[in-house]
C-alpha positions as CSV (number, residue, x, y, z in Angstrom):
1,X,34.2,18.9,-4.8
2,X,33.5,16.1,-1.9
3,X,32.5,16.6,1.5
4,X,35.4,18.2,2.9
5,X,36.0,20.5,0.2
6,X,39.0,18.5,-1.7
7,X,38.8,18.5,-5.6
8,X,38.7,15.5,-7.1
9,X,41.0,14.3,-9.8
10,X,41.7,10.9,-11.6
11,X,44.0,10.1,-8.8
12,X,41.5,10.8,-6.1
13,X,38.7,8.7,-7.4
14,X,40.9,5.8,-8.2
15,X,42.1,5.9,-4.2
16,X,38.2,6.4,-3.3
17,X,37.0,3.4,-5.5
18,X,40.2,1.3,-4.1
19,X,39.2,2.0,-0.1
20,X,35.8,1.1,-1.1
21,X,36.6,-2.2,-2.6
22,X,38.8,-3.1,0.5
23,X,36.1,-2.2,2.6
24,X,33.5,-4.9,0.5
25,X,36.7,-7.5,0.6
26,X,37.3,-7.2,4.0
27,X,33.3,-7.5,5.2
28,X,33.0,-10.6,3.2
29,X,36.2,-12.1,4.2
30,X,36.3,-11.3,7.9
31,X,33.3,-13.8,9.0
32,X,30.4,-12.0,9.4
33,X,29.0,-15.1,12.0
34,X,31.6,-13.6,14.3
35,X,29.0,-10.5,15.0
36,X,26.1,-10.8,17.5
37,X,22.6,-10.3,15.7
38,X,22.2,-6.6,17.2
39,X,25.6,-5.9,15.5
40,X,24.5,-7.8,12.2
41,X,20.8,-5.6,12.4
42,X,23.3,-2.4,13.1
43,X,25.6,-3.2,10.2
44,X,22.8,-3.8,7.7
45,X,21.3,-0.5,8.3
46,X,24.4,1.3,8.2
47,X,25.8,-0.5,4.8
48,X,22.4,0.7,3.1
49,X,22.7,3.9,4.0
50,X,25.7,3.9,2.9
51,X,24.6,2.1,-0.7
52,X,21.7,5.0,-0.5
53,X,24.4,8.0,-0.6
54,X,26.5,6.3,-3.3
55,X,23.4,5.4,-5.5
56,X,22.5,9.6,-4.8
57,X,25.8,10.1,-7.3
58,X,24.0,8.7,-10.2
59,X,22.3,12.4,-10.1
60,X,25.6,13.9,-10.5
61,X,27.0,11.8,-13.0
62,X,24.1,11.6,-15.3
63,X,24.4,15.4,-15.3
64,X,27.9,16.0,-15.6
65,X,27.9,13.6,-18.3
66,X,24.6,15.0,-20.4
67,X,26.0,18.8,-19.6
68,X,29.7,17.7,-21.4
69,X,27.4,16.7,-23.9
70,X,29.0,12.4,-23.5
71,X,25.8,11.2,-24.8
72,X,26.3,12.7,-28.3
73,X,29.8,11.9,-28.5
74,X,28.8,8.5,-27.6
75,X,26.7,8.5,-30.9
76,X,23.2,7.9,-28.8
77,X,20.9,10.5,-29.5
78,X,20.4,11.6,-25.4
79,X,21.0,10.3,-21.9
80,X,19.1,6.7,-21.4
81,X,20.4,4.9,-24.5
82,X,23.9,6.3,-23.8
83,X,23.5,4.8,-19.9
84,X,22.5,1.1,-21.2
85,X,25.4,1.4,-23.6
86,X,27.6,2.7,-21.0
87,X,26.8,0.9,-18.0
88,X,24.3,-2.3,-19.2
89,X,20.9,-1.0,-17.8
90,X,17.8,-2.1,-18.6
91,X,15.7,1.0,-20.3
92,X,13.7,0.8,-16.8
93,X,16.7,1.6,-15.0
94,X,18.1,3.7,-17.1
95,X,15.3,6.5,-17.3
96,X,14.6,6.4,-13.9
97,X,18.0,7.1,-13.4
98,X,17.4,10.0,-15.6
99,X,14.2,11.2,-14.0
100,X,15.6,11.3,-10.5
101,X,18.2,13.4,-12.2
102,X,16.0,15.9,-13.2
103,X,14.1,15.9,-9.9
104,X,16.7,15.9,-7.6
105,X,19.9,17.1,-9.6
106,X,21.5,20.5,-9.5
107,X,21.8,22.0,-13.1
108,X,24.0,24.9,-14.5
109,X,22.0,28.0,-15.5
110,X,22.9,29.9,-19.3
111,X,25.0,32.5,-17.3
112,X,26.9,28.9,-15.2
113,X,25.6,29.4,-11.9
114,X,23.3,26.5,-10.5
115,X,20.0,26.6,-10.6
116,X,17.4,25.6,-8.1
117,X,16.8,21.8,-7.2
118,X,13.4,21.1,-8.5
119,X,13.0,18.6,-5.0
120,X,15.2,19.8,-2.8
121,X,14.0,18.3,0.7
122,X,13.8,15.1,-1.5
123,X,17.6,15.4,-3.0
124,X,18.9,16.0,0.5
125,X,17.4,13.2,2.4
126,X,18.4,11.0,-1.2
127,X,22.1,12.6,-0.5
128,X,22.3,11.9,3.1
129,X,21.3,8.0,2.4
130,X,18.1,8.8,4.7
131,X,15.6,7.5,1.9
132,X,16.0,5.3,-1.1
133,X,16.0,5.1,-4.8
134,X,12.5,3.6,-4.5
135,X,11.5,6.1,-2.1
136,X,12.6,8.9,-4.6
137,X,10.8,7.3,-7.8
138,X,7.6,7.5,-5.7
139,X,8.0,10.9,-4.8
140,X,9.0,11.9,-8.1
141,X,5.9,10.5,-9.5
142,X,3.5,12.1,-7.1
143,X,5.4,15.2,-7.2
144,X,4.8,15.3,-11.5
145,X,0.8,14.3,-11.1
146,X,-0.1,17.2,-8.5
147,X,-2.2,19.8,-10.5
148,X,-0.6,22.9,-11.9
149,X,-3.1,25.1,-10.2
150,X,-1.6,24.0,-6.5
151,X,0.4,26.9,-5.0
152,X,4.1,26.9,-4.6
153,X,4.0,26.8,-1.2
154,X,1.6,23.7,-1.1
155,X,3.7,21.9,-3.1
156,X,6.7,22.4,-1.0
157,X,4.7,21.3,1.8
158,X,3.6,18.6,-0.2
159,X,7.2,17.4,-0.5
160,X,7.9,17.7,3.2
161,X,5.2,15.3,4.1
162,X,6.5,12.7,1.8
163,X,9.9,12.8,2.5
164,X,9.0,12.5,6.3
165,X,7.2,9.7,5.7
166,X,9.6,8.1,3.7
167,X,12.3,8.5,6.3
168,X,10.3,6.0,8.9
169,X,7.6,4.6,6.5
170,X,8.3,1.9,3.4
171,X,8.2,3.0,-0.3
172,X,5.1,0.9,-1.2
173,X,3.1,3.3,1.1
174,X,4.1,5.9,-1.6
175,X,0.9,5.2,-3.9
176,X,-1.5,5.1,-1.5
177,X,-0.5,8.5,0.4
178,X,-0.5,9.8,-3.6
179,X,-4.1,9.0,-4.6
180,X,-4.7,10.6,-1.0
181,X,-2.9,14.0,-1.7
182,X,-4.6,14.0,-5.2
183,X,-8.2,13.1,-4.3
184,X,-7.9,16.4,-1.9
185,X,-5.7,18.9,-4.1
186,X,-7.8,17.8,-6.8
187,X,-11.4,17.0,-5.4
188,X,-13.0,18.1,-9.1
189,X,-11.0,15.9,-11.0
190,X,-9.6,18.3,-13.3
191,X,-6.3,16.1,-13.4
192,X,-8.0,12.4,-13.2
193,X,-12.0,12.6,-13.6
194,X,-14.0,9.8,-12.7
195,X,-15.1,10.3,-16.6
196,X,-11.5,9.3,-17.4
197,X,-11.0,6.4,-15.6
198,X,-14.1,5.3,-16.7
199,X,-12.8,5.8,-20.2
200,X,-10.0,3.7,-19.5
201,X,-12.0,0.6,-18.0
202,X,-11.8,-2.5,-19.9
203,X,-10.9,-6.2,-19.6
204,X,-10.0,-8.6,-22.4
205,X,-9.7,-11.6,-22.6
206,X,-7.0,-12.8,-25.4
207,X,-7.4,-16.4,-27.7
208,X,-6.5,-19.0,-26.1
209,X,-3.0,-20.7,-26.4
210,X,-1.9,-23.9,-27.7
211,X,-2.5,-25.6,-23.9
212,X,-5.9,-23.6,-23.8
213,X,-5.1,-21.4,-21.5
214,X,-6.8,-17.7,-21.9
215,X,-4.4,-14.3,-20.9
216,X,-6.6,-11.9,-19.2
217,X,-5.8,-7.6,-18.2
218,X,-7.1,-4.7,-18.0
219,X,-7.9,-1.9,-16.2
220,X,-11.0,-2.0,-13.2
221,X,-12.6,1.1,-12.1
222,X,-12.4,1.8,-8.3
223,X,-16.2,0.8,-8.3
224,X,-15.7,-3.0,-9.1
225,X,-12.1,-3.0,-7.5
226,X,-13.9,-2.3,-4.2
227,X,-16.8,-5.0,-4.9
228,X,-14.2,-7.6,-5.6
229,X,-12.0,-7.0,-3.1
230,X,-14.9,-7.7,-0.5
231,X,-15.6,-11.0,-2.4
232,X,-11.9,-12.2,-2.7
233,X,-11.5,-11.0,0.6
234,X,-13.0,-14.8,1.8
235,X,-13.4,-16.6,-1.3
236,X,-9.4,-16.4,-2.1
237,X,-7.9,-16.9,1.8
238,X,-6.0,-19.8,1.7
239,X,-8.7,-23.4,1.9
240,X,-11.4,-21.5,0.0
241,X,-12.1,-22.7,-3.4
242,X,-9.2,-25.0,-3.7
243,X,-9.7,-26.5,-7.0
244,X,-7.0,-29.4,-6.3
245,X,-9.1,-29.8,-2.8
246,X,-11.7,-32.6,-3.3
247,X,-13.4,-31.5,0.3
248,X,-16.6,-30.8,-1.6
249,X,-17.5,-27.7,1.6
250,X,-14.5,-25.8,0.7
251,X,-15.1,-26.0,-3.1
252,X,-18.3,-24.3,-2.8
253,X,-18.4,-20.6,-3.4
254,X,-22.5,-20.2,-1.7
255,X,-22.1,-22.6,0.9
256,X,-21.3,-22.4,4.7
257,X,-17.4,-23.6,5.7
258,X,-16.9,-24.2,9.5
259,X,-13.7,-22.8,10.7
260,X,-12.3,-26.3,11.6
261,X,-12.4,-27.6,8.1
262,X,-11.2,-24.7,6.6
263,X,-7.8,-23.9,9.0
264,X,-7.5,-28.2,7.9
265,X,-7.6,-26.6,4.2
266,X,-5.8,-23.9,4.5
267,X,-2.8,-26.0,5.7
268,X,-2.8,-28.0,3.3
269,X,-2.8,-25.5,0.1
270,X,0.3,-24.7,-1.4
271,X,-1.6,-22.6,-4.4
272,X,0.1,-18.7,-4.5
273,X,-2.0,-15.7,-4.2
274,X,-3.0,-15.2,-7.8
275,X,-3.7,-18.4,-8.6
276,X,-6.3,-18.5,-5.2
277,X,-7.7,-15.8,-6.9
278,X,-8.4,-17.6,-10.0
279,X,-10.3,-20.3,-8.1
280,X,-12.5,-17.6,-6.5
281,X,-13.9,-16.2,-9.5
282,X,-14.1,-19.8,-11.2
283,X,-16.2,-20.6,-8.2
284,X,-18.3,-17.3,-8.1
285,X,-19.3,-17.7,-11.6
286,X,-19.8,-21.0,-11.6
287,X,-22.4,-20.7,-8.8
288,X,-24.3,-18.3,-11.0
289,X,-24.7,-20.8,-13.6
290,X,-27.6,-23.7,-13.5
291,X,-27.2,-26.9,-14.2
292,X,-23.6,-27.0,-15.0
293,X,-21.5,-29.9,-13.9
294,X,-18.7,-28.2,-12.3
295,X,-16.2,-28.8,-9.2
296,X,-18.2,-25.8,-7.7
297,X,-21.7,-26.6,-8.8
298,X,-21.2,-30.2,-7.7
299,X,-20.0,-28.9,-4.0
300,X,-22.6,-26.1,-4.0
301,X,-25.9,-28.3,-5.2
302,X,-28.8,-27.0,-5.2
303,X,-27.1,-23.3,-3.9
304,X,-25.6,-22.9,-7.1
305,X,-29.7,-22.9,-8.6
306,X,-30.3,-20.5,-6.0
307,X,-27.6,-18.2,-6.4
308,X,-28.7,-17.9,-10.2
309,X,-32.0,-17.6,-9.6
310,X,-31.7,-14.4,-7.7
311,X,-29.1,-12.5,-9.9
312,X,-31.7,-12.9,-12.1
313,X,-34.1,-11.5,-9.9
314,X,-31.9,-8.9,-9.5
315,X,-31.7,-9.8,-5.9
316,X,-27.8,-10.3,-4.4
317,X,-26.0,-13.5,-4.1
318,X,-25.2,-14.2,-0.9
319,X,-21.5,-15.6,-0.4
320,X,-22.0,-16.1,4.0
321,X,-19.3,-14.2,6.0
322,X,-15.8,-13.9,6.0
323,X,-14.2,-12.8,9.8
324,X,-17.7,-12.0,11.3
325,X,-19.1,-9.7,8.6
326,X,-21.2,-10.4,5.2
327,X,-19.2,-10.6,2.3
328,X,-19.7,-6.7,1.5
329,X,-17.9,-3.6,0.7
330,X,-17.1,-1.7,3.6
331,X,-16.6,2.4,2.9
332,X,-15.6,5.1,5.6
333,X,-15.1,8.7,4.5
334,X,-15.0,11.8,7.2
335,X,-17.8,14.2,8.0
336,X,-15.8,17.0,6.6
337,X,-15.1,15.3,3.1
338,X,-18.9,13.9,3.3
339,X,-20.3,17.5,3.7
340,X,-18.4,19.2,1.2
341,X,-18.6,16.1,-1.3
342,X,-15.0,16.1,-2.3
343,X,-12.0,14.0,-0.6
344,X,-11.8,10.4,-0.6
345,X,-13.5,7.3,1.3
346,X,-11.2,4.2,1.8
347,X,-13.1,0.5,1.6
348,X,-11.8,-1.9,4.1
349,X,-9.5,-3.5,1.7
350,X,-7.4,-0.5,1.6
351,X,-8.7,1.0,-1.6
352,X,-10.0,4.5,-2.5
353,X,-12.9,6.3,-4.1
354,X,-13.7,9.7,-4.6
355,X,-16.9,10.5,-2.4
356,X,-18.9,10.7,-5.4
357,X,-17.7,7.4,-6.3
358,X,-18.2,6.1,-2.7
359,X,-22.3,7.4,-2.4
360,X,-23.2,5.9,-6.1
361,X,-21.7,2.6,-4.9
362,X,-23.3,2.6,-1.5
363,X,-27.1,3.6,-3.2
364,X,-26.4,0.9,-5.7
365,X,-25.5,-1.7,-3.5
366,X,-26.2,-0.8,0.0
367,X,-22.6,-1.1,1.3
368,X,-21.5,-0.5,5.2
369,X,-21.0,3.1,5.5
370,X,-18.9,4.3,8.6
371,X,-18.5,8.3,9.1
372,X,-15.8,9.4,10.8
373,X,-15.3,12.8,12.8
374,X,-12.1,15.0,12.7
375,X,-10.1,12.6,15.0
376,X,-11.7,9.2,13.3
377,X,-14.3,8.1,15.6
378,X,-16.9,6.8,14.1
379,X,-20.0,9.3,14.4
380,X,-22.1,6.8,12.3
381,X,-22.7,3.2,10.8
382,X,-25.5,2.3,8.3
383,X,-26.4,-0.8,7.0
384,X,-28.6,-2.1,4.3
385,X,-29.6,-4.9,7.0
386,X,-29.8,-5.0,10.6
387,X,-26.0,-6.2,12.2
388,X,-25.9,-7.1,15.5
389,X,-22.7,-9.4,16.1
390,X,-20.9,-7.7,13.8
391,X,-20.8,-3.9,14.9
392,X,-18.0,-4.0,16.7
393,X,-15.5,-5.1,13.9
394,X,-17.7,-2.7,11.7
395,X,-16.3,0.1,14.2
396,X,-12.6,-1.3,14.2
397,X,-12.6,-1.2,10.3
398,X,-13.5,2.5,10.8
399,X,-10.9,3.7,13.5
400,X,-8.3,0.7,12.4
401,X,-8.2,1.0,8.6
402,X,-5.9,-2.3,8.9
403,X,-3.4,-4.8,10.2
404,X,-2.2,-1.7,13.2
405,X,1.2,-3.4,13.2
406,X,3.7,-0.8,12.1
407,X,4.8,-0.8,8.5
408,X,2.1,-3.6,7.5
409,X,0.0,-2.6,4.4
410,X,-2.4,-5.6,4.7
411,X,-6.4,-4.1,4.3
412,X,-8.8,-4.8,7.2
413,X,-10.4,-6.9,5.2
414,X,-7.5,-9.6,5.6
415,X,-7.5,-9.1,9.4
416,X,-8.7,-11.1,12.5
417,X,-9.5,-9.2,15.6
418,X,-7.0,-9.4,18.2
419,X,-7.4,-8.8,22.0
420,X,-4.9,-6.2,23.4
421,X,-5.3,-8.0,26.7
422,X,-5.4,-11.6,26.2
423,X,-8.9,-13.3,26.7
424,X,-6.9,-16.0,29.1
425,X,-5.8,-13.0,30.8
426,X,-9.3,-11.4,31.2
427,X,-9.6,-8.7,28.8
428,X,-13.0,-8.1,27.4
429,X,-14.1,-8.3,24.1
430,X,-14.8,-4.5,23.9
431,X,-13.6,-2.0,21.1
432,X,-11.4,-0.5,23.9
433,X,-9.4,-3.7,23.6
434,X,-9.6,-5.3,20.2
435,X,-7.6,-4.4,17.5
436,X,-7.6,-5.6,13.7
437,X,-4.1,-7.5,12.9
438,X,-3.5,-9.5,10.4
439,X,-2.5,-13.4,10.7
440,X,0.8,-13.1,10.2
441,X,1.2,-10.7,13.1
442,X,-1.0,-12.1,15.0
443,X,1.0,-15.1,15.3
444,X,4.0,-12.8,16.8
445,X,2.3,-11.7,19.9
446,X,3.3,-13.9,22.4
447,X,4.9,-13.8,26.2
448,X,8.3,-15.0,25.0
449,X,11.7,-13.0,24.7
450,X,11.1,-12.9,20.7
451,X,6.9,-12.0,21.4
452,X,5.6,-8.6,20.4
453,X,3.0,-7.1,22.7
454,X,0.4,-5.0,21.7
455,X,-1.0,-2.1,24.4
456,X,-3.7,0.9,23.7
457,X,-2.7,4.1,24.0
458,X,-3.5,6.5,26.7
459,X,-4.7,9.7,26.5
460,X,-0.9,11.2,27.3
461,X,-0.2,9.6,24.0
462,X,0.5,11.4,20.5
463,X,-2.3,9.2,19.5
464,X,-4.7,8.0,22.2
465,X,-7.1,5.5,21.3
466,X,-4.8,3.7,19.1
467,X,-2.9,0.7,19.1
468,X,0.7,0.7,19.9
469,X,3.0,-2.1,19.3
470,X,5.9,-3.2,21.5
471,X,9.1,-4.8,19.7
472,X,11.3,-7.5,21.3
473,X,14.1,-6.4,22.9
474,X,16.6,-7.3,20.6
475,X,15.1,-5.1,17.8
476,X,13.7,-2.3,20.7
477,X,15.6,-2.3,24.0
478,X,13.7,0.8,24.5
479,X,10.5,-0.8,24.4
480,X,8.9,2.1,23.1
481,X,5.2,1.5,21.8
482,X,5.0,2.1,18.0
483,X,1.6,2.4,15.8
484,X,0.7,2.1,11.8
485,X,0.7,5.4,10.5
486,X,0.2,2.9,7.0
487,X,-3.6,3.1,6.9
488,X,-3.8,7.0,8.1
489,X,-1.8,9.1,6.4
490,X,-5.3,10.4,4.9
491,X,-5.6,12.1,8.2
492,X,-2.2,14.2,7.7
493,X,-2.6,15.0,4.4
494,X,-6.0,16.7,4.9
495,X,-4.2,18.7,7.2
496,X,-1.7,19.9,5.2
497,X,-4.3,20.5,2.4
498,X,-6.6,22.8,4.8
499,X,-3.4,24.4,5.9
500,X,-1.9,25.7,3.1
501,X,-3.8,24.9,-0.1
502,X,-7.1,27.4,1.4
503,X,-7.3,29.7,-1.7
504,X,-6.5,26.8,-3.8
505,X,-8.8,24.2,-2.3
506,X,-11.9,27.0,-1.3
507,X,-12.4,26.9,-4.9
508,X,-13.0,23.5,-5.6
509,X,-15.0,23.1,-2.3
């Protein structure tokens, strides 16, 4: 049955498929450059919504196919093989077709009456083209790794929260709100202990090839993921560490780089991510070895000595400071979660720890500990030395988490901070007017009729004391300030745990 109730018949999907094809002909053969750019922003959103709903039959195909038993009769022993056979899938494609089916799909019962959706506020919002495929793989996989213990009703709730996320926020979110929900619902580890990931940690280093080059994976625990984040952090920005860069300063993983040099650096690498990244840790080891003749050691000189000498003094390297702080991790976790030593703490770039995890790392090497209250304002700071310039980022970290333009994912550890009120303009370098954005952003805020403005946010606000974000015009003629919900959703889902998981979560408290 469709929409309005019509059966469909051989004859009905043919016409169905044939409007739709004339509709895809006549888009891409009636000029698009005809449409003004609000119509062509307009006509993207509606066309995906419109590729969302008819992706949302996939459910309903693979069903009515696997319940008239097609995969059998195709020869293929169940549903994927028979979908890459049928439709030329990859087996990626294919299973996650079938998952989603299982998820979201409506299934006949022995006595042929349907049986409940196992996500139904997920399948409706898929149906309705409101969220994506990817949206609904990431649910799905959250969904399937909350513990069996959590009630029904939690669970449900659970769901909600996603899918309202997902209707405004971006599928790669997905992951991080996941490890949020299950460092709460699951603050013993009964589901992932830190015993098992530390099972699973391991890197290995394979032979190298016939060009000498050496494949290297693994898996990090959060522990080291955290320390090397802070150190890649600076050492892998764009100018740092440039092996193809024969400015010896920028080379040198111990010594000092003046901002001029390196913004002259940075414009003039053309190295990707990862292999920026690979230059940082050539650098950072190098510097720990004496009297090697390397790119780094050469640039570093004597710091390289120095840097080896007091690892093995067991005293830290220091690597200077990347955007006004020491090259350090950075943890914030909340007084509740601290008091009842179960929840999560989040380093500055945008990882997570159990608090367990979080107070062995800060004993063992002295990190910045921020502690928020119940509305994230930071109650306390700690350091292992005395920071005077830098407290002020230290507490934008804490309340900012991150870049605060909406939908960016990019860790505070990556971000500058920006004046809300211009410094031309006379706004002061207080907390009550700085904000952490990332580079890219930052470059968008501007006066013109394609600048974004950035404003705080009043105490009439949803959310007072945070940044807001103004769009242009063009893509906002409402002008209605927006905010990153990106690096907070830790905040919501401790909510909904203390809300309806209390028997549940009173236990493991």
């Amino acid at each position: 049955m469709n929409s309005k109730g019509e059966t469909l018949d051989s004859t009905g999907i043919g016409a169905l498929m044939t409007e739709v094809t004339n509709v895809a002909d006549t888009v891409l053969n009636g000029g698009l450059n005809r449409l003004t750019d609000t119509d062509v922003v307009e006509f993207m959103r509606r066309l995906e919504i419109c590729k969302r709903q008819l992706a949302a039959l996939d459910s309903a195909l693979v069903i009515e196919a696997s319940e008239r038993d097609l995969p059998r009769k195709a020869g293929v022993k169940d549903a994927v093989p028979s979908l890459r056979q049928t439709l030329g899938l990859s087996r990626y494609d294919a299973s996650m077709r079938v998952k989603i089916a299982g998820a979201c799909g409506e299934f006949l019962g022995a006595d042929g009456k349907p049986r409940p959706i196992t996500l139904a506020a997920t399948a409706n919002a898929y149906e309705t083209g409101v969220i994506s495929r990817d949206h609904v793989r990431g649910i799905v996989d959250i969904m399937t790794h909350l513990p069996a213990e959590v009630p029904a009703q939690a669970r449900t709730e659970t769901e909600q929260l996603l899918v309202e996320h997902c209707v405004t926020g971006l599928p790669d979110d997905l992951p991080k709100i996941g490890r949020e929900i299950l460092a709460r619902l699951d603050p013993e580890g009964t589901v992932i202990s830190d015993a098992d990931r530390r099972r699973r940690r391991g890197i290995t280093i394979s032979r190298p090839g016939v060009d000498g080059m050496s494949k290297i994976e693994g898996w990090l625990t959060p522990e080291l993921r955290a320390l090397l984040d802070a150190i890649f952090a600076k050492l892998a920005r764009p100018g740092m560490c440039n092996l193809d860069d024969t400015d010896a300063e920028i080379l040198a993983a111990t010594a000092k780089v003046e901002s001029k040099v390196l913004e002259a650096a940075a414009r003039r690498d053309r190295r990707d991510a990862a292999q920026r990244t690979h230059d940082a840790l050539f650098a950072l080891v190098a510097a720990l070895q004496p009297g090697t003749d390397t790119p780094a050691d050469t640039a570093a000189g004597t710091a390289a000595d120095t840097a080896a000498a007091a690892a093995k003094a067991g005293k830290p390297v220091k690597l200077g400071k990347h955007r006004g702080l020491p090259v350090e991790v950075v943890v914030t976790m909340s007084l509740a979660d601290l008091e009842r030593g179960a929840g999560v703490a989040t380093t500055a770039s945008g990882g997570h720890l159990s608090i367990s995890e979080a107070l062995k790392l800060a004993k063992g090497s002295r990190p910045v500990l921020a502690v928020l209250d119940k509305d994230e304002i930071p109650l306390y700071l700690a350091h292992g030395e005395r920071l005077a310039s830098s407290g002020q980022r230290l507490a934008l970290i804490a309340r900012d988490r991150g870049c605060t333009h909406p939908g960016c994912d990019v860790p505070a550890s990556m971000c500058a901070a920006h004046h809300v009120i211009d410094w031309a303009k006379g706004g002061p370098t207080d907390v009550t007017n700085l904000a952490l954005v990332c580079d890219h952003h930052h470059a968008l805020v501007n006066d013109s009729d394609n600048g974004w403005q950035t404003v705080m946010l009043g105490k009439d606000s949803p959310t007072p004391g945070r940044v807001g974000w103004i769009a242009p015009a063009a893509l906002d003629p409402s002008h209605t300030p927006q905010v990153n919900e990106h690096h907070h959703v830790g905040k919501r889902v401790a909510g909904l745990v203390d809300s309806s998981c209390r028997r549940w979560g009173s236990r493991a408290a």
